[in-house]
mmCIF file as gemmi writes it, N, C-alpha and C atoms, coordinates in Angstrom:
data_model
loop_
_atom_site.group_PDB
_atom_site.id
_atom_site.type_symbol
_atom_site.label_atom_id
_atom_site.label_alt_id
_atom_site.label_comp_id
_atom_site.label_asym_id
_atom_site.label_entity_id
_atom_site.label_seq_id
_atom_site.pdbx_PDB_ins_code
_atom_site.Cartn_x
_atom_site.Cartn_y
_atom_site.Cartn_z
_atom_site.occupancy
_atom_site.B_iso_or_equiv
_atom_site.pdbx_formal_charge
_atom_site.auth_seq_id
_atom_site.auth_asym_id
_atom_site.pdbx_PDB_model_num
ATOM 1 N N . UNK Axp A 1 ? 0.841 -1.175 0 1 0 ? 1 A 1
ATOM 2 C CA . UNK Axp A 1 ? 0 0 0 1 0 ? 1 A 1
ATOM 3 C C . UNK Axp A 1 ? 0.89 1.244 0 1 0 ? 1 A 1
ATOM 4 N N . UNK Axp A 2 ? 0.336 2.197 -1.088 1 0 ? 2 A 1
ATOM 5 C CA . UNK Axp A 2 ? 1.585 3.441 -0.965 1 0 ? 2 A 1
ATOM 6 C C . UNK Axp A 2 ? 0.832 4.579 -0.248 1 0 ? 2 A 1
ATOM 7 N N . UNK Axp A 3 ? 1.302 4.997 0.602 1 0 ? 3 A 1
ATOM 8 C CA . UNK Axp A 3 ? 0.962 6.592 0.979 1 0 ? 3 A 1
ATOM 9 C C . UNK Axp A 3 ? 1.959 7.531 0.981 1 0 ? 3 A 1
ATOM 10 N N . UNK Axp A 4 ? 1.191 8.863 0.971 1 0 ? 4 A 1
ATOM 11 C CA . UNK Axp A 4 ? 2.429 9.963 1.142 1 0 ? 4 A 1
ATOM 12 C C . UNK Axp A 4 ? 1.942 10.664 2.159 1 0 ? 4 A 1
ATOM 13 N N . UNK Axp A 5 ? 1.924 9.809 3.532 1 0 ? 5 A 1
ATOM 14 C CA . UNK Axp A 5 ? 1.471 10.822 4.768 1 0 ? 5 A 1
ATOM 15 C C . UNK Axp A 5 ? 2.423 9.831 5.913 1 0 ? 5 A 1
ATOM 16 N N . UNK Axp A 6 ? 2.738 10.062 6.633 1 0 ? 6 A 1
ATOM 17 C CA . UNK Axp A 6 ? 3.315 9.618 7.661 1 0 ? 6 A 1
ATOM 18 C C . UNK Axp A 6 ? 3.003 8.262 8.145 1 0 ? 6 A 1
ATOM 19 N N . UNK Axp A 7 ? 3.231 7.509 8.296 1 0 ? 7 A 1
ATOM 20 C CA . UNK Axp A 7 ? 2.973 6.045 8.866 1 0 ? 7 A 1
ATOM 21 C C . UNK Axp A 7 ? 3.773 5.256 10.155 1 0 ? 7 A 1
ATOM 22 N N . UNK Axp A 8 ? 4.405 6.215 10.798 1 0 ? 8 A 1
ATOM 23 C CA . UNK Axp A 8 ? 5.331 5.805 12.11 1 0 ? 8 A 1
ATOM 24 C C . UNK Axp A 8 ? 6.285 5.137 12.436 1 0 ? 8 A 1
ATOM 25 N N . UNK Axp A 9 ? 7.184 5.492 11.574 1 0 ? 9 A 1
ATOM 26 C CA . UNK Axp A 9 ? 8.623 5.112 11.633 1 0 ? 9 A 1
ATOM 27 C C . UNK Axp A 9 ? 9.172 6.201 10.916 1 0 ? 9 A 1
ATOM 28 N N . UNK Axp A 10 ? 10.346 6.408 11.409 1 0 ? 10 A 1
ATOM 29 C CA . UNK Axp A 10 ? 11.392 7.782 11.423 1 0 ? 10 A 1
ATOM 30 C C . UNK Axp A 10 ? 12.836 6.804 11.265 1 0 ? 10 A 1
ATOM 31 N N . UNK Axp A 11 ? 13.391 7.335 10.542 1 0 ? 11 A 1
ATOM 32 C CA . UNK Axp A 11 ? 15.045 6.855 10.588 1 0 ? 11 A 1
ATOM 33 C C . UNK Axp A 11 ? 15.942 7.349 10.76 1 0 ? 11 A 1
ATOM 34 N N . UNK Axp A 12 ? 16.8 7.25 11.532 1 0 ? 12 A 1
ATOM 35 C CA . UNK Axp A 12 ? 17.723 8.41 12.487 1 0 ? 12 A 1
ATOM 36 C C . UNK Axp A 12 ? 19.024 8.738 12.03 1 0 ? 12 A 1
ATOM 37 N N . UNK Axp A 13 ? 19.713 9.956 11.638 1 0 ? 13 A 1
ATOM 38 C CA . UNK Axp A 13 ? 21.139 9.982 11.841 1 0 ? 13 A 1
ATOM 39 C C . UNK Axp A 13 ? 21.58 10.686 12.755 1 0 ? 13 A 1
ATOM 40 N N . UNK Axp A 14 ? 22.875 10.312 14.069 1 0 ? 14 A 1
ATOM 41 C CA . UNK Axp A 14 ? 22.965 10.879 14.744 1 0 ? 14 A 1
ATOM 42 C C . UNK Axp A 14 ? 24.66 11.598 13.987 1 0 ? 14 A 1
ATOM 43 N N . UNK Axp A 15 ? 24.73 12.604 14.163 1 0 ? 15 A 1
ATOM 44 C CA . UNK Axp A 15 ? 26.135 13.51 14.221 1 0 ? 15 A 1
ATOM 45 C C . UNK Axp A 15 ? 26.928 13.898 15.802 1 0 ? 15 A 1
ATOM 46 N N . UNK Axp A 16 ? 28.143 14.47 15.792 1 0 ? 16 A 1
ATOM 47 C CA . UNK Axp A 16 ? 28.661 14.545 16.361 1 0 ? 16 A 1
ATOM 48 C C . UNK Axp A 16 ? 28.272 16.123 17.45 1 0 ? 16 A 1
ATOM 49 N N . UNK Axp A 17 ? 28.105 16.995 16.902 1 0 ? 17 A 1
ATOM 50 C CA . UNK Axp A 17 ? 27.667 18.31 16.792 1 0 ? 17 A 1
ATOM 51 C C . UNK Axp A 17 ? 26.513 19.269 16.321 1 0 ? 17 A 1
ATOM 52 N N . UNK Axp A 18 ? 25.828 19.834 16.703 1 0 ? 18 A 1
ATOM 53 C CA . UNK Axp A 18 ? 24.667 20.683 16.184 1 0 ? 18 A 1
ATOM 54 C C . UNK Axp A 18 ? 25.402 21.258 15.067 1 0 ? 18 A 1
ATOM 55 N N . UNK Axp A 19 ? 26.127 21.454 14.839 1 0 ? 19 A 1
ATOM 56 C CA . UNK Axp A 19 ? 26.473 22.327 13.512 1 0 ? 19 A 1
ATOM 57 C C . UNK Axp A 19 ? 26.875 21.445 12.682 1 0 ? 19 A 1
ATOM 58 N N . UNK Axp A 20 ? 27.169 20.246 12.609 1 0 ? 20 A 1
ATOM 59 C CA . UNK Axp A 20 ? 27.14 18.979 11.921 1 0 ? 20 A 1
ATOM 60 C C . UNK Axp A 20 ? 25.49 19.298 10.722 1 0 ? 20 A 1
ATOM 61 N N . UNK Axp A 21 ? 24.893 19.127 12.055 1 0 ? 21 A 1
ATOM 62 C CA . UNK Axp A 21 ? 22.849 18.826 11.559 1 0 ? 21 A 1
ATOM 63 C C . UNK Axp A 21 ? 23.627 19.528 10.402 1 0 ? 21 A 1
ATOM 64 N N . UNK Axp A 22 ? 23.597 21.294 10.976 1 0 ? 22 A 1
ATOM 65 C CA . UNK Axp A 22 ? 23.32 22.217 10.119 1 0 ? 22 A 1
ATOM 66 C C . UNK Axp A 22 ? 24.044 22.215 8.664 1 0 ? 22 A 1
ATOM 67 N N . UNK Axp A 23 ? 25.066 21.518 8.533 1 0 ? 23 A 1
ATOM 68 C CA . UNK Axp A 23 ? 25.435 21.265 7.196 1 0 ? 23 A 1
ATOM 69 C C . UNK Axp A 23 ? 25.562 20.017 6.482 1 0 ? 23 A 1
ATOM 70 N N . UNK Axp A 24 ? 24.678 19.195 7.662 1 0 ? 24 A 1
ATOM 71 C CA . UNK Axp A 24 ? 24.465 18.231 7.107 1 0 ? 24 A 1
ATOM 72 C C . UNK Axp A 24 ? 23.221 18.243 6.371 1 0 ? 24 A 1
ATOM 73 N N . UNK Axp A 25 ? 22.2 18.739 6.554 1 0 ? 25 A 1
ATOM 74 C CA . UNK Axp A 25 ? 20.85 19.365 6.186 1 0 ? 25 A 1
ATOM 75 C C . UNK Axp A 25 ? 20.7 20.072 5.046 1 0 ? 25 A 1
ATOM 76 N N . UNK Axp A 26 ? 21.944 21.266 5.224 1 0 ? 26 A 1
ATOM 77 C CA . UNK Axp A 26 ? 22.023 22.052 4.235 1 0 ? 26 A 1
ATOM 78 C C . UNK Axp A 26 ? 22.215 20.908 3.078 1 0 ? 26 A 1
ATOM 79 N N . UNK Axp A 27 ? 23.252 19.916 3.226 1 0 ? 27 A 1
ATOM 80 C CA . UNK Axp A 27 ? 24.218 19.544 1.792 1 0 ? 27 A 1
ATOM 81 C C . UNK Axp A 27 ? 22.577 18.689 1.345 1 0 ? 27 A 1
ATOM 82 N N . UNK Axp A 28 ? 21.801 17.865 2.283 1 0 ? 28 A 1
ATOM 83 C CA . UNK Axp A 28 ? 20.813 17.104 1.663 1 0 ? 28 A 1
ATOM 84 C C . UNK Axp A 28 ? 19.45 17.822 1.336 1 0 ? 28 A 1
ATOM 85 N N . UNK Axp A 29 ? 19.285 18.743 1.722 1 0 ? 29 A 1
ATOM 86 C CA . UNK Axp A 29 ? 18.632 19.834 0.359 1 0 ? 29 A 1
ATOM 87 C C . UNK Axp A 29 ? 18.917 19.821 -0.445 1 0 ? 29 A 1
ATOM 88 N N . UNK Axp A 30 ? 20.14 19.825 -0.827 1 0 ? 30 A 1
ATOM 89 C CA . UNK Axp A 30 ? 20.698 20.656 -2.235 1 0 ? 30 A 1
ATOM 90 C C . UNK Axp A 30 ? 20.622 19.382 -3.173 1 0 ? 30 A 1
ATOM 91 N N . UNK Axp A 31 ? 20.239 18.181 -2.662 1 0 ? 31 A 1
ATOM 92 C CA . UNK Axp A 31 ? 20.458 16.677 -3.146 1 0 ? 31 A 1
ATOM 93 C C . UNK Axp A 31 ? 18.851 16.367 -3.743 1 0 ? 31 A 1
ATOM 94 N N . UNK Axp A 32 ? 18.046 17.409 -3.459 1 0 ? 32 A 1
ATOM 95 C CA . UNK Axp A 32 ? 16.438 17.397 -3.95 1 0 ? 32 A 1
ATOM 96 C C . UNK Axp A 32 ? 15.888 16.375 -2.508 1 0 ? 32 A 1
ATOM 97 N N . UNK Axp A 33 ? 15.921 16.035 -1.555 1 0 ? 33 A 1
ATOM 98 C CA . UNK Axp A 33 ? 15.517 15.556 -0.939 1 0 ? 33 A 1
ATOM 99 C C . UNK Axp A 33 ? 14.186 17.08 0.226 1 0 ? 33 A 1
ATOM 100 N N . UNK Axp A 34 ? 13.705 16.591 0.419 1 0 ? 34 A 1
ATOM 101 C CA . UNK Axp A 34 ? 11.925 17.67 1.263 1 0 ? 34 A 1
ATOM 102 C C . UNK Axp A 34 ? 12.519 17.461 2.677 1 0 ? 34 A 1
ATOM 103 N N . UNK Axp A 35 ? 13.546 19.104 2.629 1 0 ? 35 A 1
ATOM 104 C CA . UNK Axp A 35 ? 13.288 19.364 4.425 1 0 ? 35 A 1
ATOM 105 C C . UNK Axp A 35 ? 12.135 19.502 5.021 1 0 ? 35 A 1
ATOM 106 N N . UNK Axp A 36 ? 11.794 18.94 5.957 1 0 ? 36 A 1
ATOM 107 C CA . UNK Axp A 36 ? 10.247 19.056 6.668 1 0 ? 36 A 1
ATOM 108 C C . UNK Axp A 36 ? 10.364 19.632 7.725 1 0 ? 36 A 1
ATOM 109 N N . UNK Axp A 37 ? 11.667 19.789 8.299 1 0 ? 37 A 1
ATOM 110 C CA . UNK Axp A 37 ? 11.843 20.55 10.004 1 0 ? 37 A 1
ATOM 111 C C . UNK Axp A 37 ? 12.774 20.675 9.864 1 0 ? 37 A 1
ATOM 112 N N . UNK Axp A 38 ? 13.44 22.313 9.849 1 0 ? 38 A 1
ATOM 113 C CA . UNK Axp A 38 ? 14.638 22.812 9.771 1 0 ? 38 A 1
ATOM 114 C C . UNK Axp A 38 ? 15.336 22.439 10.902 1 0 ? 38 A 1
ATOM 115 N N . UNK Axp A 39 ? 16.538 22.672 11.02 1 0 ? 39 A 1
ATOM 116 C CA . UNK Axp A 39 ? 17.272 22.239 12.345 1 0 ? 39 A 1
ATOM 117 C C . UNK Axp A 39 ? 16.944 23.7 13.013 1 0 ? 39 A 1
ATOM 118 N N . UNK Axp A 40 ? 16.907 22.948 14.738 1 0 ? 40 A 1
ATOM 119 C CA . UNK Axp A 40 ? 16.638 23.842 15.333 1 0 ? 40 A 1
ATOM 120 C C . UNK Axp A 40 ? 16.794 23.069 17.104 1 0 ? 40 A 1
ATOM 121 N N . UNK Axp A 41 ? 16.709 24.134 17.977 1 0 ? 41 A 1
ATOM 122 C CA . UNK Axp A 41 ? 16.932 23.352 19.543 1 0 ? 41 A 1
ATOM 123 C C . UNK Axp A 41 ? 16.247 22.394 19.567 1 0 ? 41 A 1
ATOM 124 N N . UNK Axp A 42 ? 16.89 21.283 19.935 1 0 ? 42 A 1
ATOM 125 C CA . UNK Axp A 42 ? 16.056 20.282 20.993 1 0 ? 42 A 1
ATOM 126 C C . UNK Axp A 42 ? 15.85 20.023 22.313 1 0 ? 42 A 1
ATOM 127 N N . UNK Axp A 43 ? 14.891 19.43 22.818 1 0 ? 43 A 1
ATOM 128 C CA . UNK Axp A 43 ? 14.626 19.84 24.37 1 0 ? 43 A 1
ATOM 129 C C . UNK Axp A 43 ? 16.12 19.319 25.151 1 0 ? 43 A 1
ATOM 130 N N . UNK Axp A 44 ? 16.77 18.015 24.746 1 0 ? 44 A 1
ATOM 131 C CA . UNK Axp A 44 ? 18.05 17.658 25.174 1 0 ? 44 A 1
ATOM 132 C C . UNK Axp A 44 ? 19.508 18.681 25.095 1 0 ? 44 A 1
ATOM 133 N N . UNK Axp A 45 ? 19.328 19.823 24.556 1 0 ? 45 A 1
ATOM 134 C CA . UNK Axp A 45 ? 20.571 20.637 24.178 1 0 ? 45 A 1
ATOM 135 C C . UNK Axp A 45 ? 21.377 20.027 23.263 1 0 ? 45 A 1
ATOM 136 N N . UNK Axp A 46 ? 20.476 19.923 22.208 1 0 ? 46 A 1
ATOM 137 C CA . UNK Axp A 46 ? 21.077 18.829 20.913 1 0 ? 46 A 1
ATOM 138 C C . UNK Axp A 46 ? 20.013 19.889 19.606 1 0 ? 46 A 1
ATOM 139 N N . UNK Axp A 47 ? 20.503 20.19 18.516 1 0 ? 47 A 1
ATOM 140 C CA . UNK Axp A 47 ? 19.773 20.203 17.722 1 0 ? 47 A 1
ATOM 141 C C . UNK Axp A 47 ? 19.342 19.29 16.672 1 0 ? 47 A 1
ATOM 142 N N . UNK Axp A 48 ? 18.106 19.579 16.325 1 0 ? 48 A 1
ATOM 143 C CA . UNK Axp A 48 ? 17.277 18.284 15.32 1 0 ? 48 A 1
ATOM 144 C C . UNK Axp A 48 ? 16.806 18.81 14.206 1 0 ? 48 A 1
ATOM 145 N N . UNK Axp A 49 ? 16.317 18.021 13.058 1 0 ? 49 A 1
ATOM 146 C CA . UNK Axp A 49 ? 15.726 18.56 12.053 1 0 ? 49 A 1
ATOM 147 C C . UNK Axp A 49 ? 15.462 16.92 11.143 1 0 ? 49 A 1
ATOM 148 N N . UNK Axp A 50 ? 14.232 17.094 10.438 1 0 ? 50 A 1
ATOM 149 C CA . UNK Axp A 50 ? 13.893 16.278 9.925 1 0 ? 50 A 1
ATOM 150 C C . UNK Axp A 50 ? 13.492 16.402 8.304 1 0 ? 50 A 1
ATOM 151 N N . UNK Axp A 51 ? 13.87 14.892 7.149 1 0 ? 51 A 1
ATOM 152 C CA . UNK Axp A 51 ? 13.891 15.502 5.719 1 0 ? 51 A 1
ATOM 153 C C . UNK Axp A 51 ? 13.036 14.201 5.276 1 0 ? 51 A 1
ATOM 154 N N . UNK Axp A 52 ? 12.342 14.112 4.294 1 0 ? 52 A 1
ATOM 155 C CA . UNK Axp A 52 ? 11.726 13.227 3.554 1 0 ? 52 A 1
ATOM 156 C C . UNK Axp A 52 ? 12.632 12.783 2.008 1 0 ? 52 A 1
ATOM 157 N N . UNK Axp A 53 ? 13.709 11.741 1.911 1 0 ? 53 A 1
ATOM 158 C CA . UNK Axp A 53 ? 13.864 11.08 1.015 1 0 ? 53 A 1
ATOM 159 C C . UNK Axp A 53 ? 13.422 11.368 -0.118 1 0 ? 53 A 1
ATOM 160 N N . UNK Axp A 54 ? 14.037 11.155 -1.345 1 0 ? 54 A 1
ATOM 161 C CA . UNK Axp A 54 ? 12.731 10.501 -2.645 1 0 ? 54 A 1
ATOM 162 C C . UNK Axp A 54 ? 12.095 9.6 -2.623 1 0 ? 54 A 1
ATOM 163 N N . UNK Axp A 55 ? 11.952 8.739 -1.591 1 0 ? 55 A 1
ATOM 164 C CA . UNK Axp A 55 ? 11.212 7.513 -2.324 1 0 ? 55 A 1
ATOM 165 C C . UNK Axp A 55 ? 10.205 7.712 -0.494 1 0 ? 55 A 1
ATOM 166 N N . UNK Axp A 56 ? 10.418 9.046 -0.285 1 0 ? 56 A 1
ATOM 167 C CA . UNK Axp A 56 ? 9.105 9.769 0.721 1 0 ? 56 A 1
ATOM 168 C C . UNK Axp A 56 ? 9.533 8.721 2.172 1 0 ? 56 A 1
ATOM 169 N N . UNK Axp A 57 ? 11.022 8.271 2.945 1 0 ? 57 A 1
ATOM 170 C CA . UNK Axp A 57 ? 10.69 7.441 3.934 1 0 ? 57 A 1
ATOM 171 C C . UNK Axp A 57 ? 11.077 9.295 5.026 1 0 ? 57 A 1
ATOM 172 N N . UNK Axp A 58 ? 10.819 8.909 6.122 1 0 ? 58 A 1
ATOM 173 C CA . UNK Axp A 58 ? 11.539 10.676 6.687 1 0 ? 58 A 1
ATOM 174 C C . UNK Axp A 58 ? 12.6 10.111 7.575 1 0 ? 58 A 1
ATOM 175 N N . UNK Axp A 59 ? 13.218 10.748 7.773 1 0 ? 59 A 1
ATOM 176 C CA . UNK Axp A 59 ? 14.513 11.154 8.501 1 0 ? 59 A 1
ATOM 177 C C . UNK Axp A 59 ? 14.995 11.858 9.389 1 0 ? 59 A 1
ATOM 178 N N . UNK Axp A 60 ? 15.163 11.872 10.748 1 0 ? 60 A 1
ATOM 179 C CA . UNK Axp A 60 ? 15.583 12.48 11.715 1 0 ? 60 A 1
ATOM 180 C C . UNK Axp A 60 ? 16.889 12.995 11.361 1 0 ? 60 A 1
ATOM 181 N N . UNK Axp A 61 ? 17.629 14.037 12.058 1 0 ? 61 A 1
ATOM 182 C CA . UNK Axp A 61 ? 18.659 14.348 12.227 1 0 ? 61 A 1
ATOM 183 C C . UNK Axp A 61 ? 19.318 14.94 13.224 1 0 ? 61 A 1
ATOM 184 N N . UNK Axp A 62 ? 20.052 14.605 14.181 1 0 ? 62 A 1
ATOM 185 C CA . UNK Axp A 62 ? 20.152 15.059 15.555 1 0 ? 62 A 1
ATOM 186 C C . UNK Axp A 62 ? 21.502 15.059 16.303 1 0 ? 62 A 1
C-alpha cells in the first residue's frame, strides 16, 4: 500500500555536533531531498531537524 502521509517510523542519523545537523541538512537539500523541520533546539541541548527522502521514507537528524 503506498501513501504519502506519515505512517510511524522515522530513521535516524545521529552527528557529532549541532552544527554537523546544520550542514548536514544544508548539503541534503541541495540533493532534492523535502526538508520538513529545519534544524533547530532540541529539548536535550542537541539540535534536530527532519527531511523526507525521494522515495518519501523521513529522517531524523540530531
Amino acid at each position: 500500500m503506498e501513501t504519502d502521509t506519515f505512517c510511524g517510523v522515522t530513521f535516524a542519523i545521529n552527528v557529532d555536533t549541532p552544527e554537523q545537523v546544520d550542514s548536514t541538512i544544508e548539503t541534503i537539500g541541495l540533493t532534492g531531498a523535502q526538508i520538513l523541520q529545519e534544524p533547530g533546539d532540541a529539548f536535550w541541548v542537541g539540535e534536530i531537524a527532519y527531511f523526507a527522502d525521494p522515495e518519501n521514507n523521513f529522517w531524523e537528524m540530531a
